[in-house]
Each structure stands twice: as structure tokens, then as C-alpha cells.
MISE-323574 format. One record per atom (N, C-alpha, C): residue number from 0; atom name; x, y, z. Coordinates in nm, 2 decimals. Each point is the difference from the previous one (the first is absolute). Layout:
N
NUM; CA; X; Y; Z
...
//
This chain:
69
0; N; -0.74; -1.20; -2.15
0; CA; 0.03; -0.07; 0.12
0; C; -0.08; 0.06; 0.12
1; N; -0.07; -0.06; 0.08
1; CA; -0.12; -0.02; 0.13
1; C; 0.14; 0.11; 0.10
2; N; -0.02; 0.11; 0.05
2; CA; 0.06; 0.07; 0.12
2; C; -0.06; -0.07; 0.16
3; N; 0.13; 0.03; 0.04
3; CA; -0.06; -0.15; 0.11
3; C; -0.01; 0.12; 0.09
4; N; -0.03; 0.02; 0.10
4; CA; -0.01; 0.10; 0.15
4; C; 0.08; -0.03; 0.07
5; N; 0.10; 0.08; 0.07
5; CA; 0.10; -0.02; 0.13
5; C; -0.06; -0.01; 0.10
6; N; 0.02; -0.09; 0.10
6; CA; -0.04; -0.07; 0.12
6; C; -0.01; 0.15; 0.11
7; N; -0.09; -0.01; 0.04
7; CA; 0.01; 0.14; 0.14
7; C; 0.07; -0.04; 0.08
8; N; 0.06; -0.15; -0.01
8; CA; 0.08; 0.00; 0.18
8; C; 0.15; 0.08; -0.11
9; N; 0.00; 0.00; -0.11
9; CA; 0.14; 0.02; -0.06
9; C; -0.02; 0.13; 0.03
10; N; -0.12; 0.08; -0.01
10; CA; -0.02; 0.19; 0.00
10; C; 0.02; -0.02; 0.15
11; N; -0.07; -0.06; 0.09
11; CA; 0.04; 0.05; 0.13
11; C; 0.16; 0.02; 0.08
12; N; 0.04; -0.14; -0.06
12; CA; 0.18; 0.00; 0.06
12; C; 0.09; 0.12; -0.06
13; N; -0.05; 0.01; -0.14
13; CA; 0.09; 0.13; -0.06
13; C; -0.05; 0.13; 0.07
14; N; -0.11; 0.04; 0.04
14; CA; -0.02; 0.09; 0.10
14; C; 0.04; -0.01; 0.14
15; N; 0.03; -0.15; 0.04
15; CA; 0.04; 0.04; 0.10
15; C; 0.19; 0.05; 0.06
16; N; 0.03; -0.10; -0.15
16; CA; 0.12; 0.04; -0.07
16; C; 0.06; 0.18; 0.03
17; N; -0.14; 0.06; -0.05
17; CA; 0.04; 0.11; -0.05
17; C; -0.03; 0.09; 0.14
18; N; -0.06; -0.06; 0.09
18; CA; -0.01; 0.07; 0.11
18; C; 0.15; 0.03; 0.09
19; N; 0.03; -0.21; -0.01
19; CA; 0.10; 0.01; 0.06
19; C; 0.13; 0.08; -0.02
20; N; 0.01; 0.04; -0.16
20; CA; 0.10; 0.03; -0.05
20; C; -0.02; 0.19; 0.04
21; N; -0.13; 0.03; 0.01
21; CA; 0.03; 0.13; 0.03
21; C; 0.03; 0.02; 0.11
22; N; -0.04; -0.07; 0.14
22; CA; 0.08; 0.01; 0.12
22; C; 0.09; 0.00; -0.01
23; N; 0.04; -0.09; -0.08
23; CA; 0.20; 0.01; 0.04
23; C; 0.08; 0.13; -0.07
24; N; -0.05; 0.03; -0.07
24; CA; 0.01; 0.11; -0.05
24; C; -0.05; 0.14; 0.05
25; N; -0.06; 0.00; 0.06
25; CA; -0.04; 0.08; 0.18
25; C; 0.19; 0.01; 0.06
26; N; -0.05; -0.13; 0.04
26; CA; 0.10; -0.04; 0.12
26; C; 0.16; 0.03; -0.07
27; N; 0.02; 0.00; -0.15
27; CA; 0.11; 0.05; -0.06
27; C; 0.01; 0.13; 0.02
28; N; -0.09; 0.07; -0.05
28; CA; -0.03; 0.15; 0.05
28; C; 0.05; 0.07; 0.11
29; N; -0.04; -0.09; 0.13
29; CA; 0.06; 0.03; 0.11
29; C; 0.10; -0.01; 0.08
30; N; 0.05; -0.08; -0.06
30; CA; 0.16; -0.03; 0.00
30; C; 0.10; 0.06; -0.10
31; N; -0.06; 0.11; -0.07
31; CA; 0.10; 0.07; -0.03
31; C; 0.02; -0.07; -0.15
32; N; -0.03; -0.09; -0.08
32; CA; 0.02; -0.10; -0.12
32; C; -0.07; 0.02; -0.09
33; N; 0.02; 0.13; -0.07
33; CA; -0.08; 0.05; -0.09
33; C; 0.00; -0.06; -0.13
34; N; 0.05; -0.04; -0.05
34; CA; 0.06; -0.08; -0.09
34; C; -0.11; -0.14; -0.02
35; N; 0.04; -0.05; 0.12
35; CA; -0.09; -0.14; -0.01
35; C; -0.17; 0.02; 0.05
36; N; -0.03; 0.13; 0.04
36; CA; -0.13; 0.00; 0.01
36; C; -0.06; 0.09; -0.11
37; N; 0.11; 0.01; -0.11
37; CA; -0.06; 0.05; -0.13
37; C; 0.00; -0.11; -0.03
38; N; 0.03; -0.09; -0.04
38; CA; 0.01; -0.10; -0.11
38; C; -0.12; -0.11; 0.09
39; N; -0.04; 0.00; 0.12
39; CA; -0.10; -0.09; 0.04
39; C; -0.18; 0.05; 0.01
40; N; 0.00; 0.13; -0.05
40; CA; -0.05; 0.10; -0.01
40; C; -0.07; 0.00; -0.14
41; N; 0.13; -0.03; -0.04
41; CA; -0.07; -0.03; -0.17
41; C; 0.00; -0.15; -0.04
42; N; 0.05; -0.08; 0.10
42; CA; -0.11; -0.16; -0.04
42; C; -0.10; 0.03; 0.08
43; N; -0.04; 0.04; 0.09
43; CA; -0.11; 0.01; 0.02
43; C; -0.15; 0.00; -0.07
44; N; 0.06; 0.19; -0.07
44; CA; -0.07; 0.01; -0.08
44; C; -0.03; -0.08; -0.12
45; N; 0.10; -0.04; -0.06
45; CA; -0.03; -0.13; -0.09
45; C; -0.09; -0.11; 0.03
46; N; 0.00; -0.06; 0.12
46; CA; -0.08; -0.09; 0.07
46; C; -0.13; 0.03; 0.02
47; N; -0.03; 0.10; 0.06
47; CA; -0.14; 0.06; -0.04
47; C; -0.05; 0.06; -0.15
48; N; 0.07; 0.01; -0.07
48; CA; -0.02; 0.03; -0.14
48; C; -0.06; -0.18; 0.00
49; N; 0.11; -0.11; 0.01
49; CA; -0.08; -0.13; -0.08
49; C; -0.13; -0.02; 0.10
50; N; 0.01; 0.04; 0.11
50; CA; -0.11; -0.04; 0.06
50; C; -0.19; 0.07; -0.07
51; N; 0.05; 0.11; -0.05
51; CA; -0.13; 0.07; -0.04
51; C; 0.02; -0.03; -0.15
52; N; 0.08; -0.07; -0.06
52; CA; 0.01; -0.04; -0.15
52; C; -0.10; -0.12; -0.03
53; N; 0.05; -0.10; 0.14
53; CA; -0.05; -0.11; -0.02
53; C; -0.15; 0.02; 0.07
54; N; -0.03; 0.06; 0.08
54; CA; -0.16; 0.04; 0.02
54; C; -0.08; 0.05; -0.10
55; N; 0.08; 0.11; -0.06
55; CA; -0.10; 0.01; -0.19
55; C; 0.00; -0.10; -0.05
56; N; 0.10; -0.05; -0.02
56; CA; 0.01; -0.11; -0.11
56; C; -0.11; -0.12; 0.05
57; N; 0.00; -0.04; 0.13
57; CA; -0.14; -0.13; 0.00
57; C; -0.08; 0.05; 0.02
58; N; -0.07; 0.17; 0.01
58; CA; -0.08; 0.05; -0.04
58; C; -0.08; -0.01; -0.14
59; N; 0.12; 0.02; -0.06
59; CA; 0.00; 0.00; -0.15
59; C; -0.04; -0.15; -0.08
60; N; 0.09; -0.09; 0.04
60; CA; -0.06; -0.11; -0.03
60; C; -0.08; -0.08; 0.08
61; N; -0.07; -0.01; 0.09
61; CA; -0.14; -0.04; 0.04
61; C; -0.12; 0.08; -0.05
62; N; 0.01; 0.11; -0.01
62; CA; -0.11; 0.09; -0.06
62; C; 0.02; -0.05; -0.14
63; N; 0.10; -0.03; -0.09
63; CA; 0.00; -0.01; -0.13
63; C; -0.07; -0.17; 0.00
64; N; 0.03; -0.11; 0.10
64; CA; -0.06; -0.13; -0.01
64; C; -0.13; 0.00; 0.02
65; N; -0.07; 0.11; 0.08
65; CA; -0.13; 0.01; 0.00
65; C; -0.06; 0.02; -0.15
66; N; 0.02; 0.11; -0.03
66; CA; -0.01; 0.08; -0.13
66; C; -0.01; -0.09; -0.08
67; N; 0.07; -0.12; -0.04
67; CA; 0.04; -0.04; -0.10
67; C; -0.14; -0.12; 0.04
68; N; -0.02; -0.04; 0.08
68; CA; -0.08; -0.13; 0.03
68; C; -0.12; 0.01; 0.01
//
């Protein structure tokens, strides 16, 4: 089966996703809500994990469509 490439506007929103989500998790911080600015802290990090997952990945498969053609 042909690997299809994720769309950049989908890598851009999940970054900006992941921005938003670390702010608030700032702003949990500061308010004394440790709790909740662990746990947004680590979607964060998750969110930038898919964000550099899916940048190898259509790295990987555009360089492999060249290659192949």
C-alpha cells in the first residue's frame, strides 16, 4: 500500500496546538495548579513529538517517490 503524506496545514495546527497548550500550562504553573500544568506539559510534548514524526515521515516518503521514479 502507496504511504500517503500528512498535509503541513495538519503539522502546523498541531504545533500550534502544542504551543497553545504549553502556555496554559505556564499559566497553570502560576497559579499554583501543579497538577494540571503537568498533565498539559505532557500533551504538549506529545504534540510536538507528532509534529516532528510527521516531518520525517514526508521526508521519508517524498524522497522514497523520487527514488523510486
Amino acid at each position: 500500500m502507496e504511504k500517503v503524506k500528512i498535509h503541513p496545514l495538519i503539522l502546523v495546527s498541531l504545533l500550534f496546538s502544542s504551543i497553545s497548550m504549553a502556555l496554559y500550562a505556564f499559566r497553570n504553573f502560576s497559579a499554583n495548579e501543579t497538577a494540571y500544568g503537568i498533565v498539559f506539559i505532557l500533551l504538549s510534548i506529545f504534540m510536538m513529538g507528532l509534529v516532528f514524526y510527521g516531518i520525517v515521515r514526508n521526508r521519508r516518503v517524498s524522497g522514497k517517490g523520487t527514488q523510486e521514479s
